[in-house]
C-alpha positions in Angstrom: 0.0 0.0 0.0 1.7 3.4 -0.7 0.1 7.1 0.3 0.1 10.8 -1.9 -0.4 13.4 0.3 -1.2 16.8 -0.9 -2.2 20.6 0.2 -5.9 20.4 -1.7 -7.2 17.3 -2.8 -10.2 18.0 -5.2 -12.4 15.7 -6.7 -16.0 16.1 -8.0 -19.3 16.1 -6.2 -17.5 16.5 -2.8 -15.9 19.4 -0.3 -12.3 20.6 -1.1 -10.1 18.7 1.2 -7.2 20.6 2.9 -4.0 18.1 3.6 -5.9 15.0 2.2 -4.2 11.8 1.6 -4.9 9.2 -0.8 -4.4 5.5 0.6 -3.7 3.3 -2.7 -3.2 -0.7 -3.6 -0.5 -0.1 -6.1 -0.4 -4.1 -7.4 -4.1 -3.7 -8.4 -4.2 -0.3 -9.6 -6.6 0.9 -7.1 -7.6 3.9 -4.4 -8.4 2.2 -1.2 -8.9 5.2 0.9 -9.5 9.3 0.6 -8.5 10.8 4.3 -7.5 14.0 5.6 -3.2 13.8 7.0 -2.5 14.9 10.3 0.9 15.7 9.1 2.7 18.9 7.9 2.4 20.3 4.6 4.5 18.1 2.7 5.2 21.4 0.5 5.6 24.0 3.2 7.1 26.9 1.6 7.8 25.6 -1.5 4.3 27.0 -3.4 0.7 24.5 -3.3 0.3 20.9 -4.4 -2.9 20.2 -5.5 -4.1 15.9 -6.1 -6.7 15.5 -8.7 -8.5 12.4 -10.8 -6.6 12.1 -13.7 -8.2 14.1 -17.0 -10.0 12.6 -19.8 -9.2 13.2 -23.7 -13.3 12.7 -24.9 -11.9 13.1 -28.1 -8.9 13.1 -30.1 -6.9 11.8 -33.1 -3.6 10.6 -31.7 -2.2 9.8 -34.9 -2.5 13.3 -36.3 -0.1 15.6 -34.7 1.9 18.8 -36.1 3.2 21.9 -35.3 1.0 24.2 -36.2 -2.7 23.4 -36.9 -4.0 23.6 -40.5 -5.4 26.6 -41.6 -8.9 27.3 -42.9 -8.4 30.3 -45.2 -11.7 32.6 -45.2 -12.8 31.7 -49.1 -12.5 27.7 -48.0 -15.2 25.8 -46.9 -14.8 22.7 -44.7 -15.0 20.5 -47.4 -11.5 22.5 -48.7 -10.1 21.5 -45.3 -10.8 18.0 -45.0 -9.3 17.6 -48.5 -6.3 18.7 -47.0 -6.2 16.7 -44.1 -6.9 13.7 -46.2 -4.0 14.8 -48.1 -1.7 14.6 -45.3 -3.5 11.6 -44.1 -2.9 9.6 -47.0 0.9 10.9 -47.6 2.3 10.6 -43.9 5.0 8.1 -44.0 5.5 5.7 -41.1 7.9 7.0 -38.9 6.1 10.3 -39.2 3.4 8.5 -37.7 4.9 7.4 -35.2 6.7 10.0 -34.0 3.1 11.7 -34.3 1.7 9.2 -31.4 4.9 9.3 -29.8 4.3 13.4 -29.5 0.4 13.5 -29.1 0.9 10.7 -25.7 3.3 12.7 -24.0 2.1 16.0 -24.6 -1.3 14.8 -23.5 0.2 13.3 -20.3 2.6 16.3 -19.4 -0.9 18.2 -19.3 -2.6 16.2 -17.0 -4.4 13.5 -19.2 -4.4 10.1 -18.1 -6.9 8.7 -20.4 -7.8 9.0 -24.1 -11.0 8.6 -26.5 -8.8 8.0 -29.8 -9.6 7.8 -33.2 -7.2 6.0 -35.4 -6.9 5.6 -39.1 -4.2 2.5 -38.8 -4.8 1.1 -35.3 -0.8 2.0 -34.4 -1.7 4.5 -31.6 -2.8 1.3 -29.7 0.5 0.3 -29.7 2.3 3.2 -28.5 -0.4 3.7 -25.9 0.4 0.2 -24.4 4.0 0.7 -24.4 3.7 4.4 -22.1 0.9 2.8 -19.8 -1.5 5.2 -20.6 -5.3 4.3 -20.7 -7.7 4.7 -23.7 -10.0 3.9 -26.0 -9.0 3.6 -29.5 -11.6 3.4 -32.5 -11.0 2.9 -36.0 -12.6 4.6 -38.2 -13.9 3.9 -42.0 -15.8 5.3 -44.7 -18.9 4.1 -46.4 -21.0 6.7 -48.5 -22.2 4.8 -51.2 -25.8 5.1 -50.6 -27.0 3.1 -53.6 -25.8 0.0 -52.8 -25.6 -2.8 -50.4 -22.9 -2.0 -47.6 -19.3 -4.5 -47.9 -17.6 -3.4 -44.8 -16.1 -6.4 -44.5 -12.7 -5.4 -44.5 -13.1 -3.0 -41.8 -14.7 -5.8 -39.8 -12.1 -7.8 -40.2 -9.3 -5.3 -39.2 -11.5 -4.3 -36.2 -11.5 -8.0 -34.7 -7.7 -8.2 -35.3 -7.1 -5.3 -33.1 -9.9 -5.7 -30.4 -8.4 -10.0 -30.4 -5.0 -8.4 -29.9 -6.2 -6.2 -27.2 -9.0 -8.1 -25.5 -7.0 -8.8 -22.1 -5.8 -5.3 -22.3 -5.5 -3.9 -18.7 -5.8 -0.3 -19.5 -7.0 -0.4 -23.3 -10.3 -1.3 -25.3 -11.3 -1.0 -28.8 -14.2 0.8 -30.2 -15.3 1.7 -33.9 -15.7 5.1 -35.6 -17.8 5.3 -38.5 -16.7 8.5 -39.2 -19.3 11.1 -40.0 -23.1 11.1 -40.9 -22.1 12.3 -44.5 -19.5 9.7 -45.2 -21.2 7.1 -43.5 -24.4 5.4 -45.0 -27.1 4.3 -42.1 -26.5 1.2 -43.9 -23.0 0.8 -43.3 -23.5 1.8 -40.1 -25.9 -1.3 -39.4 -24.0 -3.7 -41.0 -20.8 -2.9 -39.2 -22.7 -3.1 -35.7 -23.8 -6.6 -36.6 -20.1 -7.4 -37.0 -18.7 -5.2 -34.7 -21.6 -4.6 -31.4 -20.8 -4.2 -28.3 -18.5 -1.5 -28.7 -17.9 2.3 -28.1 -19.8 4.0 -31.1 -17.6 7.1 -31.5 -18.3 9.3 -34.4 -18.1 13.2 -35.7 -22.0 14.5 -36.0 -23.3 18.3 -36.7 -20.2 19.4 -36.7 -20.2 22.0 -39.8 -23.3 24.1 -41.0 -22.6 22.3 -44.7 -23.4 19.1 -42.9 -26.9 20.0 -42.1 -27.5 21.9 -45.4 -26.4 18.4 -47.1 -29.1 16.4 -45.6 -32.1 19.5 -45.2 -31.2 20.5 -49.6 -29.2 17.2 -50.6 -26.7 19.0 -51.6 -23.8 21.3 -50.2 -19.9 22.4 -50.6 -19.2 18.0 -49.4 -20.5 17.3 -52.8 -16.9 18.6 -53.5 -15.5 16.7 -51.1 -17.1 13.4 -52.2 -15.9 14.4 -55.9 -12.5 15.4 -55.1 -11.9 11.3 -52.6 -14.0 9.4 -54.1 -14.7 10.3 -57.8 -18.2 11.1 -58.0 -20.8 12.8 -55.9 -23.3 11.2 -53.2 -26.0 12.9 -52.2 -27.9 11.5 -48.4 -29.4 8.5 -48.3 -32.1 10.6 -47.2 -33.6 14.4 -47.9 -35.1 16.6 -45.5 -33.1 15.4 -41.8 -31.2 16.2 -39.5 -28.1 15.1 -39.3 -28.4 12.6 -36.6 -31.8 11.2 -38.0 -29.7 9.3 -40.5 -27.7 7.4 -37.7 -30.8 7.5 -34.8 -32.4 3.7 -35.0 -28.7 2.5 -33.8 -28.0 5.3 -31.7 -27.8 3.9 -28.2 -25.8 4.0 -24.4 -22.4 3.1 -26.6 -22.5 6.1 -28.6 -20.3 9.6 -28.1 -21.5 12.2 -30.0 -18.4 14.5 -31.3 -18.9 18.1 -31.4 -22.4 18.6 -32.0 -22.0 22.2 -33.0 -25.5 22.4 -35.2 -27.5 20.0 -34.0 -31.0 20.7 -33.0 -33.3 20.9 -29.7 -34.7 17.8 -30.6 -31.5 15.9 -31.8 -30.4 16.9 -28.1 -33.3 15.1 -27.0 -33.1 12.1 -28.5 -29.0 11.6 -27.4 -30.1 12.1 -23.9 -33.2 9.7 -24.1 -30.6 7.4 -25.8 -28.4 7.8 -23.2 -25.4 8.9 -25.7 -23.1 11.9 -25.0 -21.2 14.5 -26.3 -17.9 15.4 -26.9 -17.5 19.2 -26.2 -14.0 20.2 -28.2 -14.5 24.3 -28.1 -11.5 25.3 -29.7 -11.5 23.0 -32.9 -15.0 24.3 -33.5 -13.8 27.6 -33.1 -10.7 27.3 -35.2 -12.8 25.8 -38.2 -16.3 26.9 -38.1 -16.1 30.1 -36.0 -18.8 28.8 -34.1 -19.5 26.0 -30.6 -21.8 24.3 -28.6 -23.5 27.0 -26.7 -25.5 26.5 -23.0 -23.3 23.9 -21.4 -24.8 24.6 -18.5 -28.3 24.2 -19.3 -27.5 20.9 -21.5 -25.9 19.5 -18.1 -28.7 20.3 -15.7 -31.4 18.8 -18.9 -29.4 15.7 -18.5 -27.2 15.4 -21.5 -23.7 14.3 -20.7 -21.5 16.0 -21.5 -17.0 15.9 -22.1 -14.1 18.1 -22.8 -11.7 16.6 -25.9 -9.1 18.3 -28.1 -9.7 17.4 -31.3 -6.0 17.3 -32.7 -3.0 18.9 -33.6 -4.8 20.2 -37.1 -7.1 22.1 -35.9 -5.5 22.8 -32.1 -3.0 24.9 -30.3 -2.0 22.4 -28.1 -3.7 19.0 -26.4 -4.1 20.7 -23.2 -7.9 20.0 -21.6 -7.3 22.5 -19.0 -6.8 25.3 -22.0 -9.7 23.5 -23.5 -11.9 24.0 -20.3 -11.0 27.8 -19.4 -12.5 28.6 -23.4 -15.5 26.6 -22.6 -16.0 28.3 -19.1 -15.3 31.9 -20.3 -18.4 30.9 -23.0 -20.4 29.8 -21.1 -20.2 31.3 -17.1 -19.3 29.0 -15.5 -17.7 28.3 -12.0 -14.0 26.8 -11.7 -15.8 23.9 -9.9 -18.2 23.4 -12.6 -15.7 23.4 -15.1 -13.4 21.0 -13.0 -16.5 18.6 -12.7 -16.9 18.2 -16.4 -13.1 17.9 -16.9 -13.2 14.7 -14.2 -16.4 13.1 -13.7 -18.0 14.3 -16.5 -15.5 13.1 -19.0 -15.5 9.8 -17.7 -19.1 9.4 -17.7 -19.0 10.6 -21.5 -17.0 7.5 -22.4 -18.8 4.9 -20.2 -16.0 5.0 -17.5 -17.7 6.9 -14.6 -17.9 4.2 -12.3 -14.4 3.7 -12.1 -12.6 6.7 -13.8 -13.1 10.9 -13.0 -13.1 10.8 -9.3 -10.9 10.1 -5.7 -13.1 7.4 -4.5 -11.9 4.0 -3.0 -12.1 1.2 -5.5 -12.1 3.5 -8.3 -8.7 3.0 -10.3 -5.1 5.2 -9.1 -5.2 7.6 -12.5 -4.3 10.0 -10.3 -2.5 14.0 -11.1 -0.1 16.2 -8.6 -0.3 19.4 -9.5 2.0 22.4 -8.4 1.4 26.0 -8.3 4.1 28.5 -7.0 0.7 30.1 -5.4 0.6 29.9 -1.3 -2.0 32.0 -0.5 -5.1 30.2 -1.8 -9.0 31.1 -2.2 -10.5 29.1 -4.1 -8.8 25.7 -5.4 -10.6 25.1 -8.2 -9.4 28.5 -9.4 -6.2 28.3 -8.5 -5.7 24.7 -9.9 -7.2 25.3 -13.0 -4.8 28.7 -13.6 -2.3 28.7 -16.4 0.5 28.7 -14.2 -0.6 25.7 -12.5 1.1 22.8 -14.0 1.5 18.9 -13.9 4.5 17.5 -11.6 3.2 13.8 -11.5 0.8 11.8 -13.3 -0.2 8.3 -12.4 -2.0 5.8 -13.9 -3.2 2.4 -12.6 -1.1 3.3 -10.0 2.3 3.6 -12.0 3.8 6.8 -12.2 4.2 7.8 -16.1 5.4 11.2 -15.3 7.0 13.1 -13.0 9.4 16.0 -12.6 11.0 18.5 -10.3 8.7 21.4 -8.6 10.0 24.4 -10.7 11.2 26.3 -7.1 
């Protein structure tokens, strides 16, 4: 049994704790007790240690990583953009991508992240998650449009089985599937690859463009161009006059996560929190390419829709930081520093089906656990303090094996 003691332990739906102690099984990966330390301050004079869950990635593309994101010029439309990220896509040799996960992984856990919601055009991001220790989800993702005929996913079946039968006794990783978009996926594909595929995290990019919900209300937008330019020929949707999630709704169920959701409608919101699917929130991807996010946050939450904080990736981000992530989506939105911490920790966990055992300091639930330092002694409010720029990672743990850790800056 080994103990982390700290100045403020936070974690959601409960009091700040001043000089709490966490009690952990190390061999099993566990917290077996939260507890307030008679001790000293461990960091007396030396600035404010805070201990947190670890932070979950809702949604990224770990394969995908540069140094600058990809630009949107102002007479391109998203269809323009994606062409160019397919571009890069399709054209990124090997050891590019690798030293793209390589990148992603360690920038994500030098912020704080102990667990990812991946997307993954080659399944290698598995890999180099495995070899850091760092928890996930990874989904592949494919491409169906052709509306007109009978869905062969067959391939992507098969490739999906190989990774999930590599995987399977996994401590830390699972494998999901990513069909990925309502208008380059048919509902037909989507159907057949469930039969093949179910159960699984559903994790796919909905709403998240204003072209996208012009394509299925007109048949017919700027992704006609898109379809042309990939694929050699235009598809309209498989059907007129819907909203975007209509086409993928008779599968839509608890598995599902939503990603960004910018567009979509009062009753689209509905029927995801009837469904029991959630959203991925990623503010500053929809603000780098459309301009535009998912407004009310709060209201969404208290309706019952829930609701986590991703990244997106490298080409159309800053940076993989969550904490960046959730000070944009608080200063939109009004929220409190604990509010915002809540949806960073519990909420994230509950948006990829891992809130029983992922997002908070409770015993039994697993040691993905965060020191963070701030040179900060005099201290208000925690959540405000901890979630300050200048507030920054000095440990990260996960199943109760330290993957990072480095000297307090003082």
């Amino acid at each position: 049994m080994n103990e982390l003691s700290c100045d403020w332990l936070l974690t959601p739906h409960a009091e700040p704790l001043r000089q709490g102690q966490i009690l952990m099984d190390k061999a099993e990966g566990r917290i077996q007790d939260v507890d307030q330390t008679q001790q000293d301050r461990p960091y007396a004079d030396r600035g404010t240690v805070f201990l947190t869950p670890g932070l979950v990635n809702v949604h990224t593309h770990i394969e995908l990583w540069m140094e600058k994101p990809i630009p949107i010029e102002p007479w391109e439309t998203m269809a323009d953009w994606i062409i160019k990220v397919a571009g890069h896509n399709r054209t990124m040799p090997e050891a590019v991508r690798k030293a793209a996960c390589q990148k992603s992984i360690m920038e994500m856990i030098a912020a704080g992240t102990t667990c990812v919601n991946d997307i993954t055009p080659t399944g290698m991001s598995l890999d180099f998650l495995s070899q850091v220790g760092m928890r996930g989800i990874v989904s592949p993702e494919y491409y169906y449009p052709f509306h007109h005929e009978e869905p062969d996913v067959s391939g992507f079946t098969e490739h999906f089985l190989r990774l999930r039968e590599r995987f399977a006794q996994h401590p830390l990783l699972d494998v999901g599937i990513s069909p990925h978009s309502t208008y380059n996926v048919t509902p037909k594909a989507v159907e057949a690859s469930l039969r093949g595929m179910a159960p699984a995290i559903v994790h796919t990019h909905v709403a998240e463009i204003k072209e996208e919900v012009e394509w299925f209300q007109n048949g017919q937008s700027s992704l006609d161009r898109l379809h042309e330019v990939l694929l050699g020929q235009r598809f309209g949707p498989a059907q007129v006059g819907i909203k975007p999630l209509e086409s993928f709704l008779p599968h839509v169920d608890s598995d599902w996560i939503i990603v960004h959701g910018v567009y979509l409608s009062p009753q689209e919101i509905a029927e995801m929190q009837a469904r029991g699917a959630s959203l991925a929130h990623c503010p500053r991807s929809n603000l780098w390419l459309s301009g535009n996010t998912v407004s009310g946050i709060k209201a969404l939450r208290e309706a019952g829709l829930v609701i986590g904080l991703g990244t997106d990736s490298r080409l159309s981000n800053h940076d993989l930081d969550l904490r960046a992530e959730a000070r944009v989506m608080r200063e939109r939105n009004a929220m409190t520093a604990r509010e915002t911490f809540e949806i960073l920790t519990a909420g994230s966990a509950a948006a990829i089906k891992q809130g029983h055992r992922l997002g908070q300091l409770k015993p039994d639930y697993a040691a993905d656990l965060v020191l963070w330092w701030t040179p900060n002694e005099a201290i208000d409010d925690p959540y405000e303090a901890w979630l300050a720029p200048e507030t920054e990672p000095i440990m990260v743990m996960v199943n109760g094996r330290i993957v990072m850790e480095r000297e307090m800056p003082c």
